[in-house]
C-alpha positions as CSV (number, residue, x, y, z in Angstrom):
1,X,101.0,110.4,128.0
2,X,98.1,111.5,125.8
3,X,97.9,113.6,122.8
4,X,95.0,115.3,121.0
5,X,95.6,116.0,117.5
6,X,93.5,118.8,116.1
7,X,93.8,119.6,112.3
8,X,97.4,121.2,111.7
9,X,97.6,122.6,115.5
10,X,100.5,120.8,117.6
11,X,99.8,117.9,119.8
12,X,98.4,119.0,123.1
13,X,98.9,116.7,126.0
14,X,96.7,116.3,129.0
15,X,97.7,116.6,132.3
16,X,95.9,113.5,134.5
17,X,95.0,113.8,138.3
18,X,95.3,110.4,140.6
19,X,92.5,111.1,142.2
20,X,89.0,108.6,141.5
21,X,86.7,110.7,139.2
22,X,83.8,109.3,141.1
23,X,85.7,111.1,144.4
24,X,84.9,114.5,142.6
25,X,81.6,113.6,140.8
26,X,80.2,113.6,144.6
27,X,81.9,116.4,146.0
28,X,80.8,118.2,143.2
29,X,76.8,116.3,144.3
30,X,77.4,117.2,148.0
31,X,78.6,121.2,147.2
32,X,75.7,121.7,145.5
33,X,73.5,120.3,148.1
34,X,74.9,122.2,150.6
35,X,74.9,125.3,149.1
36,X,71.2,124.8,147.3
37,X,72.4,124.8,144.0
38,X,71.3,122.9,141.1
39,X,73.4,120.0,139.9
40,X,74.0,120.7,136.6
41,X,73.7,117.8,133.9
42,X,75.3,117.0,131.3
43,X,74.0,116.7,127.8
44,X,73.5,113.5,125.7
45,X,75.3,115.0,122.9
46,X,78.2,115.9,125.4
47,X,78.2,111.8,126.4
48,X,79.1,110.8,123.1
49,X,81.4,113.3,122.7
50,X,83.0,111.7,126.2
51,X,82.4,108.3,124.5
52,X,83.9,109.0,121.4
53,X,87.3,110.4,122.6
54,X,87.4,108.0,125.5
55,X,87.0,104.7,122.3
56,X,89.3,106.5,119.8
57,X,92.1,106.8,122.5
58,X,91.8,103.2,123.7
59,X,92.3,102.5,120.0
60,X,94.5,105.1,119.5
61,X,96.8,103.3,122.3
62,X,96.1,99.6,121.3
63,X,97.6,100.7,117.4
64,X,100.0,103.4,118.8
65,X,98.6,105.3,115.4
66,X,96.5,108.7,115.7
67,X,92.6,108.0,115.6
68,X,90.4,111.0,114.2
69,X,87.3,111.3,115.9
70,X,84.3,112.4,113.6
């Protein structure tokens, strides 16, 4: 199980879905396309935020110590 720490708020822990992330990243595509929408994108400030998280909990799990992400 994962925990976020947040400054002094209690641990919250996230709930994980078994499905394949890719599975949703192209129904998500496919939605939009069929309903002429625009895909939305994500920002490159918003990938390193992803990347950041995604690093300090692979850490976070190789030490078993809580990793502050700045």
């Amino acid at each position: 199980m994962v925990g976020i720490f947040i400054d002094g708020d209690p641990a919250s822990f996230l709930k994980w879905e078994k499905r394949d992330p890719f599975e949703k990243e192209i129904e998500y595509f496919i939605g939009c396309v069929s309903a002429q929408k625009p895909v939305e994108m994500i920002r490159p400030l918003d990938a390193l935020t992803a990347l950041k998280v995604s690093l300090a909990a692979k850490k976070s799990a190789e030490t078993l110590k809580p990793i502050r992400i700045r």
